[in-house]
C-alpha positions in Angstrom: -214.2 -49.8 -153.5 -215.5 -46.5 -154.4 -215.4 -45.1 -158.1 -216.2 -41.6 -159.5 -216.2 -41.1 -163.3 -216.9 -37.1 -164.2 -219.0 -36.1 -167.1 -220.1 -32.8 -169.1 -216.6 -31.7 -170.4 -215.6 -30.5 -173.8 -215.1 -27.6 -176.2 -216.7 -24.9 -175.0 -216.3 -20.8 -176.6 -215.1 -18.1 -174.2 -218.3 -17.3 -172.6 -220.3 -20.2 -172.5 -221.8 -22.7 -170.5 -221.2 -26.5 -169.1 -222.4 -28.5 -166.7 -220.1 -31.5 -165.2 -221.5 -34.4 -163.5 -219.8 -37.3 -161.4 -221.1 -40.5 -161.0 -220.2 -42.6 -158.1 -220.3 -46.5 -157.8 -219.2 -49.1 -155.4 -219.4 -49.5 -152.1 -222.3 -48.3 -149.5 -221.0 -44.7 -147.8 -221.6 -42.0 -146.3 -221.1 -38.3 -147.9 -218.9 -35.9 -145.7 -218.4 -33.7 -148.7 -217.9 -33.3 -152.3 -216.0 -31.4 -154.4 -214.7 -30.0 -157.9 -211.2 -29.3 -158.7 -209.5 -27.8 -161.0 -205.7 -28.3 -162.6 -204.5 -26.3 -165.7 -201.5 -27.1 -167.5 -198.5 -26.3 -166.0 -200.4 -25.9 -162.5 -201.3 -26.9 -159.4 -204.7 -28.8 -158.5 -206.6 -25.7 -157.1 -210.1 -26.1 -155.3 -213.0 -24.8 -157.6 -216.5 -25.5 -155.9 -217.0 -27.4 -152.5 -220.6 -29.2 -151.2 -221.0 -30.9 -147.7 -223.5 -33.1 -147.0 -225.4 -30.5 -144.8 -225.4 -28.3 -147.9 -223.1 -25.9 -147.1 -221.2 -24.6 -150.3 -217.7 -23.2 -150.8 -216.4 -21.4 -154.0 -213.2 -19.6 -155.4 -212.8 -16.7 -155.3 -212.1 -16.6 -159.6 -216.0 -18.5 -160.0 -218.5 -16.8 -157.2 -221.3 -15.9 -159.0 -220.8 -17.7 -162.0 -220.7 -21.5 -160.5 -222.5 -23.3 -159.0 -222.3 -26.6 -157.2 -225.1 -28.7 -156.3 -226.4 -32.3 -155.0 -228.7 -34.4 -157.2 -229.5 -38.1 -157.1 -227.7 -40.7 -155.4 -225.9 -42.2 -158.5 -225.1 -38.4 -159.8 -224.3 -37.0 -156.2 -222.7 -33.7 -157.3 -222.4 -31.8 -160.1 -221.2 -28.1 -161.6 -222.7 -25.9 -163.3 -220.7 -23.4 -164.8 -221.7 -20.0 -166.3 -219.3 -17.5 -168.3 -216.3 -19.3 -168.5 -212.6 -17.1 -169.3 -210.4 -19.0 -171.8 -207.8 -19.3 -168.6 -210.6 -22.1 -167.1 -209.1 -24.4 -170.3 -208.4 -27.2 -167.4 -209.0 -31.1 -166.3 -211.3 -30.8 -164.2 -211.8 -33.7 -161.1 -214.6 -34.8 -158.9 -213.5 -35.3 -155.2 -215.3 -37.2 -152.6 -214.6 -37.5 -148.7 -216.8 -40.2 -146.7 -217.2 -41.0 -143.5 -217.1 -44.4 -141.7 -214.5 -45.1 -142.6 -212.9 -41.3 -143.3 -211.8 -41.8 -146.8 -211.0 -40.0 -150.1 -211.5 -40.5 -153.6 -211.2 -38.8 -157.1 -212.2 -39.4 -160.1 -209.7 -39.5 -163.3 -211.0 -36.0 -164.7 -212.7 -34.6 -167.6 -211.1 -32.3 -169.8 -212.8 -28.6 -170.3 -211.3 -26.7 -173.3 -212.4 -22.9 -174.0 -212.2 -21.7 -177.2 -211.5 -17.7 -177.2 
């Protein structure tokens, strides 16, 4: 069984900065893709930053230029970086993994991300 736990959230002002992490344990597997999501109260989950395991990125519209996703070690496979954040971002945001062999999908319970205007 695969498990991802995110990291990095918290009270942040209108403007700032944070960086989320996800961990992933478990069972041996292959990356097809990684990916941060985002649901605000009230909302739907929308799709914030996207990573394959070629390295081929995919953003939001609402975060080019101020996000970015990236790959780092194999315990820490993914992470966020996020630049200049609106009050509107105030969110839970979740760390999504899809592996191949078998074709799975997993998610991680969330981290909160509260912005302070």
């Amino acid at each position: 069984q695969v498990q991802l736990v995110e990291s990095g959230g918290g009270l942040v002002q209108a403007g700032g900065s944070l960086r989320l992490s996800c961990a992933v344990s478990g069972s041996s597997f292959k990356i097809r893709a990684m990916a941060w999501y985002r649901q605000a109260p009230g909302k739907q989950r929308d799709l914030v930053a996207a990573i394959t395991d070629g390295g081929s990125t995919n953003y939001a519209d609402s975060v080019k230029g101020r996000f970015t996703i990236s790959r780092d070690n194999a315990k820490n496979p993914v992470s966020l970086q996020m630049s200049d954040l609106p009050p509107e971002h105030t969110a839970v945001y979740y760390c999504y993994l899809a592996t191949r062999f078998p074709s799975r999908d997993y998610w991680g319970p969330g981290t909160q991300v509260t912005l302070s205007s």
